[in-house]
C-alpha positions in Angstrom: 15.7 -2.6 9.0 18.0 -4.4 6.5 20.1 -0.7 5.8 20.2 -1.0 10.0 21.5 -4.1 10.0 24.3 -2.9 7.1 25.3 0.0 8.7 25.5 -1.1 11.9 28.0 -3.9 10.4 29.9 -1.4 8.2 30.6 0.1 11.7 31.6 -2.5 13.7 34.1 -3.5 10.9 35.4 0.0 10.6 36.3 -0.4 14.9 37.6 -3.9 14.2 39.8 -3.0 11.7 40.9 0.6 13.0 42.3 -1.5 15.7 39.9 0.2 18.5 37.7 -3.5 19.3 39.1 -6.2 21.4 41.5 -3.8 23.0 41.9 -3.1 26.6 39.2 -0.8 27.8 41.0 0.5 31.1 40.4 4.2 31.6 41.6 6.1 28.9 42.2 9.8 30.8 43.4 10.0 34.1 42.6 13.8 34.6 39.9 14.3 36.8 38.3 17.0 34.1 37.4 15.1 31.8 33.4 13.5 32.5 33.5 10.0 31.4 30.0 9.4 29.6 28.0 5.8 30.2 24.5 7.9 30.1 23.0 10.4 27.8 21.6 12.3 31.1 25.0 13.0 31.9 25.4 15.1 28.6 21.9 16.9 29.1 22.6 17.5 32.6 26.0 19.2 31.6 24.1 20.9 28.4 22.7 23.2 31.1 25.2 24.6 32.9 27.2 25.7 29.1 29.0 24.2 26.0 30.3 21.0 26.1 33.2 19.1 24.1 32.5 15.8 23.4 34.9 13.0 22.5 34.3 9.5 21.1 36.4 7.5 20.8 38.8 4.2 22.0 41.9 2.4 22.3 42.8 2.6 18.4 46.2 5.6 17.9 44.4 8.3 16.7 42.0 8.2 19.6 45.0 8.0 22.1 46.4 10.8 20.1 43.8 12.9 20.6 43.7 12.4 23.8 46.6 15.0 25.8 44.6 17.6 22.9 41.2 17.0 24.9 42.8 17.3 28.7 44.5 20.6 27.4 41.6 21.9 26.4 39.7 20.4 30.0 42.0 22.5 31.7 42.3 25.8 29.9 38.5 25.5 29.4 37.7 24.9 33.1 34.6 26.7 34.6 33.5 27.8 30.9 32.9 24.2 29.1 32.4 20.5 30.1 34.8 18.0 28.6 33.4 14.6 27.9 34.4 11.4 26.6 32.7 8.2 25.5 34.5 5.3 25.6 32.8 3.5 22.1 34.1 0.4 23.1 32.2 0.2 26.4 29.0 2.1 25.5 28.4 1.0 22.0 24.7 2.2 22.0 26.6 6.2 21.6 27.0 5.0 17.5 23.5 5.5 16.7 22.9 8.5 18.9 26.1 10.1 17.4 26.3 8.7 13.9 29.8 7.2 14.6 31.1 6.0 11.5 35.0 6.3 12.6 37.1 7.8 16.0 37.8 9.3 16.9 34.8 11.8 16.6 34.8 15.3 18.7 31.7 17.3 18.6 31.0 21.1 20.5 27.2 21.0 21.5 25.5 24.4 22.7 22.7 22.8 23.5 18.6 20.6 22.9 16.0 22.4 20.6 13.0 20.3 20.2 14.7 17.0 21.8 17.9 17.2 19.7 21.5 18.1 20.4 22.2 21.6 18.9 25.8 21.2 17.7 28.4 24.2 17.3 30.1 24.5 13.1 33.7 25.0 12.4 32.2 28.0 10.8 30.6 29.7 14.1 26.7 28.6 12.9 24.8 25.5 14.9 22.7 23.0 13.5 21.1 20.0 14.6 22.8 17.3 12.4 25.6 16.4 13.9 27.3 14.8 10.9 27.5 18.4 9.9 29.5 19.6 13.0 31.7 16.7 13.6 35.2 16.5 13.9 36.5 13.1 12.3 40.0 12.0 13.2 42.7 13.6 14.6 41.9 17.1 15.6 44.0 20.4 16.0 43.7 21.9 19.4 43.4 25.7 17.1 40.3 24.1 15.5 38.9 22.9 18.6 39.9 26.3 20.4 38.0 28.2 17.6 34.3 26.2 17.7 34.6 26.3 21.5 35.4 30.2 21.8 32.5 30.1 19.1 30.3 28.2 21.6 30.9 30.3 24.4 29.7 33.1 22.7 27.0 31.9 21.7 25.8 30.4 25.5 26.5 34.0 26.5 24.4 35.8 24.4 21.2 33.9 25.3 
C-alpha cells in the first residue's frame, strides 16, 4: 500500500510539473475519428472489431504535439484501426490501468488474452505488459505506421 501511495504521488508530480494538471481540459481533437475514452468498455468493445491506437495524454506540449500525428494516422487508418484517446487529466483512474508514468503515452493493442490487453512491440512481437510496448513522448508517425501495419497483420492472420 505504502509503494501505492509513492507511486501514485511520483505521478501526479510528474503531470503537475510537465505542465499537463490544472490546465484547461476542453476537447483536445476535433476530428470526429478519433474515440474519446471515459470507459474501459469502450476500448474492449473496439478490441473486437481490430487493432486499436491508443493515446494518453493532456494539455502539457508534447501531448498537443502529438496530437495532428494521431488524427493523420485516424484518417489514413480509417476502416482498418480504431484511434483513441484518454484525456489523463479527466479520467485519472487510466494511470494504473496503463502504467502512466509520463504523456504522452501511445500504445497499439491487438487484443485480451486471459483478461489482459495484448499489446503490439516496435519489433512486430505482442506481449501483455504494456510498459514493454509503450511509446513514451513524442512519437514519429513512421514508428507508429510500422507497429500498426504490424497489428494489422497480425488481426488478419487469426
Amino acid at each position: 500500500m505504502k509503494i501505492f501511495i509513492i507511486l501514485t504521488s511520483l505521478v501526479g508530480t510528474v503531470l503537475i510539473l510537465s505542465g499537463c494538471i490544472g490546465q484547461d481540459s476542453s476537447e483536445i481533437f476535433d476530428d470526429t475519428l478519433v474515440i474519446h475514452v471515459t470507459d474501459i468498455s469502450q476500448i474492449n468493445e473496439a478490441l473486437a472489431n481490430g487493432p486499436v491506437l491508443l493515446k494518453i495524454g493532456g494539455q502539457c506540449q508534447p501531448c498537443r504535439n502529438q496530437n495532428p500525428i494521431i488524427v493523420e494516422l485516424a484518417e489514413e487508418y480509417e476502416g482498418r484501426v480504431t484511434v483513441m484517446h484518454i484525456n489523463i487529466d479527466d479520467n485519472p483512474e487510466f494511470i494504473n490501468v496503463f502504467d502512466v508514468y509520463a504523456i504522452p503515452d501511445s500504445y497499439v493493442l491487438v487484443g485480451i488474452e486471459d483478461g489482459q490487453y495484448v499489446y503490439m512491440m516496435r519489433d512486430g512481437t505482442t506481449n501483455i505488459r504494456c510498459e514493454c510496448a509503450k511509446f513514451t513522448g513524442l512519437t514519429d508517425k513512421q514508428t507508429l505506421v510500422k507497429t500498426l501495419d504490424y497489428a494489422i497483420e497480425e488481426y488478419n492472420n487469426k
